[in-house]
C-alpha positions in Angstrom: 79.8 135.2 56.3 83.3 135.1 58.1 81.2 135.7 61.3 78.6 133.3 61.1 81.7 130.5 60.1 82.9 131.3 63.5 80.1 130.8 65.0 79.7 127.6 63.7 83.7 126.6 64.6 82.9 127.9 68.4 81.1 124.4 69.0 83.7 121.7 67.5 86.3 123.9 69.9 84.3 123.6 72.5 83.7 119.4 71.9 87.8 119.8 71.5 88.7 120.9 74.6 86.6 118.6 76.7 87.7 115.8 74.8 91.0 116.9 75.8 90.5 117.8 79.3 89.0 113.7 79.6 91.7 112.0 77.9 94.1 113.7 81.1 91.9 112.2 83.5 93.1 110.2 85.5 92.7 106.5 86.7 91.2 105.7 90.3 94.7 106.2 92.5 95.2 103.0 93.7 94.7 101.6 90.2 96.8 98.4 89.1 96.3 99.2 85.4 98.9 102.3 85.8 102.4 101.7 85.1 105.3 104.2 84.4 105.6 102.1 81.4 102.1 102.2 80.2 102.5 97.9 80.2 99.4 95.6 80.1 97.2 95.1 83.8 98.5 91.3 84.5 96.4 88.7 86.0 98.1 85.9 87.5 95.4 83.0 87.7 96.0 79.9 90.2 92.8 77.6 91.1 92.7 73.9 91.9 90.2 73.4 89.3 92.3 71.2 87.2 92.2 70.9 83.4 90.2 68.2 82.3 86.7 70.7 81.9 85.7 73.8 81.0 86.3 75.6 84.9 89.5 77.3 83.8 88.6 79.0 80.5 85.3 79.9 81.9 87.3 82.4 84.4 89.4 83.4 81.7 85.9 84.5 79.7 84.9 86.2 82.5 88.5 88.3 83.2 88.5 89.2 79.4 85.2 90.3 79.1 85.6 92.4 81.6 89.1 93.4 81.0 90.1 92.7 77.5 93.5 94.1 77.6 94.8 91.9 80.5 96.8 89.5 80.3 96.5 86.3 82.1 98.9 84.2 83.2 99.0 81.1 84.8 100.6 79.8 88.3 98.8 76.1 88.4 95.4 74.8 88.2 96.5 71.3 89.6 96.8 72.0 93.0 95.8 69.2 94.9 91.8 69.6 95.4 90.4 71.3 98.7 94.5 71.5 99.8 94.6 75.4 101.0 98.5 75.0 102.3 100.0 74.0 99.1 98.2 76.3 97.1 99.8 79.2 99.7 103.2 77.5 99.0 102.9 78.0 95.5 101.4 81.4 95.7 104.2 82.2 98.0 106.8 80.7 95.5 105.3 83.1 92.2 104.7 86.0 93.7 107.8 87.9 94.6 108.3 87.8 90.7 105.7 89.6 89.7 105.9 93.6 89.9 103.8 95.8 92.2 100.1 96.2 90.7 100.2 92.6 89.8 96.3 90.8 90.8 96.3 87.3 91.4 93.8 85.2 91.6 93.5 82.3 93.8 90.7 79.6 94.2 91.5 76.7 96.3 88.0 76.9 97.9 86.6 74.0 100.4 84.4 76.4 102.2 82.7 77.8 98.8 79.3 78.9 99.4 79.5 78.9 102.9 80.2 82.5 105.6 84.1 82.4 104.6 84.6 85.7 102.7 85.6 86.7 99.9 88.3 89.3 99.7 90.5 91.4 98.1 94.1 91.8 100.1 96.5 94.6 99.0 100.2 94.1 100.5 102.9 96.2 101.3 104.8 95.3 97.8 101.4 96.8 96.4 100.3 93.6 95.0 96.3 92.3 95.0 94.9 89.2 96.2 91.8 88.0 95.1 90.9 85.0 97.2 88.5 83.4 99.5 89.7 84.1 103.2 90.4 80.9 104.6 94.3 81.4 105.5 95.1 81.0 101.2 97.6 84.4 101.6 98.7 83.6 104.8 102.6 83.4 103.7 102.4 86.1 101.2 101.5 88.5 104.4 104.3 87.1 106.7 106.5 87.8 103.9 105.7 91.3 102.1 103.2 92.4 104.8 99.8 93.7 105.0 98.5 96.8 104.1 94.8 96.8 104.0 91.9 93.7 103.3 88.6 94.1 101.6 85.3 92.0 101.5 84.0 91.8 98.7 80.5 92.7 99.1 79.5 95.1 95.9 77.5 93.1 93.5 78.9 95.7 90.6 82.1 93.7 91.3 80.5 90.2 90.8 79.1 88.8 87.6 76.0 90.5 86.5 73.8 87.7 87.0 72.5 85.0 89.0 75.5 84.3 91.5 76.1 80.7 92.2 77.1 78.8 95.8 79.1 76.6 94.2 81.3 78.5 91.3 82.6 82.0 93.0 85.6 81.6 90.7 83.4 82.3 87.9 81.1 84.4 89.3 83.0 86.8 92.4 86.9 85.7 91.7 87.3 86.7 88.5 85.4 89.3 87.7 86.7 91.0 91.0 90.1 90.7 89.7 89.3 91.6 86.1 87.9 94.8 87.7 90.9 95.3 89.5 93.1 95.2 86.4 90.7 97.7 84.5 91.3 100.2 87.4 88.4 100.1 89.5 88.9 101.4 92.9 89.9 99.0 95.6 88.4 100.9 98.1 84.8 100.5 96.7 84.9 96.7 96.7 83.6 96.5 99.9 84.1 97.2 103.9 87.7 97.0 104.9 88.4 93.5 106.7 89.7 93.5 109.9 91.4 90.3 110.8 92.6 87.4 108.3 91.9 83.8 108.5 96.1 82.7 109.0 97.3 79.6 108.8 98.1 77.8 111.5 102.3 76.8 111.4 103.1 72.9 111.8 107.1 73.1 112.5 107.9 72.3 115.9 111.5 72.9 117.6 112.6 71.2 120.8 116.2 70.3 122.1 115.2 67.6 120.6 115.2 68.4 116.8 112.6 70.1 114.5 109.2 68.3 113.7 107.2 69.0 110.2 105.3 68.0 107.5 106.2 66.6 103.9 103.4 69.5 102.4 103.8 67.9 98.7 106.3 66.3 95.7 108.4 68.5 93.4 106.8 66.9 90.5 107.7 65.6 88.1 110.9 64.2 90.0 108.9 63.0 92.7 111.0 64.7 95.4 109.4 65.4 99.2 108.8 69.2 99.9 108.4 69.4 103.3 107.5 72.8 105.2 111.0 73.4 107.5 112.8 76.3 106.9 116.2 75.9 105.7 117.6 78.4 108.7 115.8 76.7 111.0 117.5 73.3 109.8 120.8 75.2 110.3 120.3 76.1 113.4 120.4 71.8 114.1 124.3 71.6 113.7 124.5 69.2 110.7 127.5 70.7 108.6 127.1 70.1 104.0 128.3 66.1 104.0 126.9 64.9 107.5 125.0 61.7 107.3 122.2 61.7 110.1 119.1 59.7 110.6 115.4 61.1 110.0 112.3 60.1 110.8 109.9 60.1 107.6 106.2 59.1 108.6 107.5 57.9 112.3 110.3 55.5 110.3 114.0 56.1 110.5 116.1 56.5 107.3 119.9 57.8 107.2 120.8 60.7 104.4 123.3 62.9 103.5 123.3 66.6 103.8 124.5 68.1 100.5 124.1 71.4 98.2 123.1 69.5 95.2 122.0 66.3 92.9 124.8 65.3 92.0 126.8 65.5 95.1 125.7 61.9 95.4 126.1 59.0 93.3 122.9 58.3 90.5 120.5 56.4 92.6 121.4 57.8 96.2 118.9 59.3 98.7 120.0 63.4 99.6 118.6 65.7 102.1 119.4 69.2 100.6 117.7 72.8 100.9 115.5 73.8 97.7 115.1 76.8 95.5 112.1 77.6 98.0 114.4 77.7 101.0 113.0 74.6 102.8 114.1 71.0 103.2 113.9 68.6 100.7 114.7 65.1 99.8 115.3 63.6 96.5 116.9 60.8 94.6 119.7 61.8 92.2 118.1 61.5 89.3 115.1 59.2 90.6 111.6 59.4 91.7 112.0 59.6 95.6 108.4 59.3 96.4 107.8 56.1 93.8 111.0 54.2 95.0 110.2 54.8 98.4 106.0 54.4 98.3 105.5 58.2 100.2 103.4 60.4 99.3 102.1 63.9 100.8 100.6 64.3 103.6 103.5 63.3 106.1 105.4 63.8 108.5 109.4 64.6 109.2 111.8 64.6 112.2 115.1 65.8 112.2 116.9 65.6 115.3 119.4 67.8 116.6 123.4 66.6 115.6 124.6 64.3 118.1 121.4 63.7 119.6 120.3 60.1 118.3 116.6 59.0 117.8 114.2 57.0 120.1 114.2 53.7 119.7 110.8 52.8 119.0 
């Protein structure tokens, strides 16, 4: 009797031990879902999709179906339509907060449907991209670097049915990055990608001064964000209280160079560097862009100090 109870225990140790031995197994190695502290995957989700339909939570079905112990978090979905360079700027801005594992994942996506590729880019912080490849990462990759850049081309990745040429957020995006956070392996994505589409830069420098681009408004205080490094300002000569003259959109207006809002009276017109690190100008407590009628795209000039603009 004793034998024949053995006999029957030999199985359940058997089913024991291998359930054991798979619990220890391990995740794909360059898994996002690990963490030392056994946290949550994160997606960080940023398209320009807006929020007046159903675009948005559609992705967000998609990522949790997929991957229902993400969390997803949200940069902006009201980047200005088709407008690749501020949705960069923002991805730039969010980015370095996030820890290494971290997917994001970015539609701003005029080419949709067309031979631009979809990718996966891992970089040198050991954060993933998920993105078309139209130039989207280009600032993340000057900043952190670039270790290695998939296509996604392995339909096990994509939504598991028809696959649409007009909604990839839905449909390669998301699930892509939801696959990611459940620890798929990057490598299997797709082939490696070779070269990036990069965004072109717009600042100019000449002995004359530095030339750029208001890029958009600090919303909802309606201040100019314009693309110019703040070292490369620097570099101009202008000392913290200088008043020079500008050229906004090709016409001449004279500010003050200060650290801060209130270093001018309520009402008054400041250049100043931003939490970003680039120019900006503002109204103390005013809506520059309304009081002034500019609005994104346009274009700046700051000359060098002591070299006065051309008469037009």
């Amino acid at each position: 009797m004793i034998s024949r109870l053995r006999l029957s225990a030999l199985p359940l140790l058997v089913l024991a031990m291998l359930g054991a031995a798979c619990s220890k197994t391990s995740a794909p190695k360059d898994s996002p879902s690990l963490s030392p502290s056994g946290a949550r995957p994160t997606i960080v989700f940023m398209t320009d999709f807006g929020t007046a339909n159903d675009a948005v939570a559609i992705c967000k079905a998609v990522m949790l179906g997929i991957a229902p112990a993400a969390r997803i978090m949200d940069i902006t979905h009201q980047v200005t339509p088709f407008q690749i360079e501020e949705g960069s700027r923002f991805l730039e801005a969010v980015s370095p907060y996030y820890p290494a594992g971290t997917v994001f994942v970015a539609v701003v996506d005029p080419g949709v449907g067309t031979s631009r590729k979809a990718i996966i880019v891992k970089s040198k912080k050991g954060q993933y991209f998920v993105l078309p490849d139209n130039g989207l990462i280009t600032p993340v990759i000057e900043r952190d670097g670039l270790e290695s850049a998939r296509e996604i081309t392995n339909p096990a990745w994509m939504i598991q049915s028809a696959i649409s040429s007009t909604f990839h957020g839905r449909d390669i995006f998301s699930p892509a990055g939801a696959h990611l956070a459940a620890g798929w392996d990057f490598h299997l994505v797709g082939p490696g990608v070779p070269q990036l589409v990069r965004l072109s830069p717009k600042t100019s420098t000449t002995t004359e001064g530095i030339a750029g681009d208001i890029i958009g408004l600090d919303d909802p205080f309606g201040s100019m964000v314009t693309d110019i490094p703040g070292d490369e300002f620097k570099k101009l000569g202008y000392n913290l209280g200088d008043k020079f003259r500008v050229e906004l959109n090709k016409k001449p207006v004279t500010l003050p160079y200060v650290k801060t809002f209130m270093d001018v009276p309520v009402g008054d017109s400041l250049l100043y560097i931003d939490s970003r690190g680039r120019v900006g100008i503002a109204v103390n407590q005013g809506n520059y862009a309304k009081k002034f009628n500019i609005e994104p795209p346009g274009t700046i000039f700051i000359p060098r100090k002591g070299a006065p603009l051309k008469e037009k």
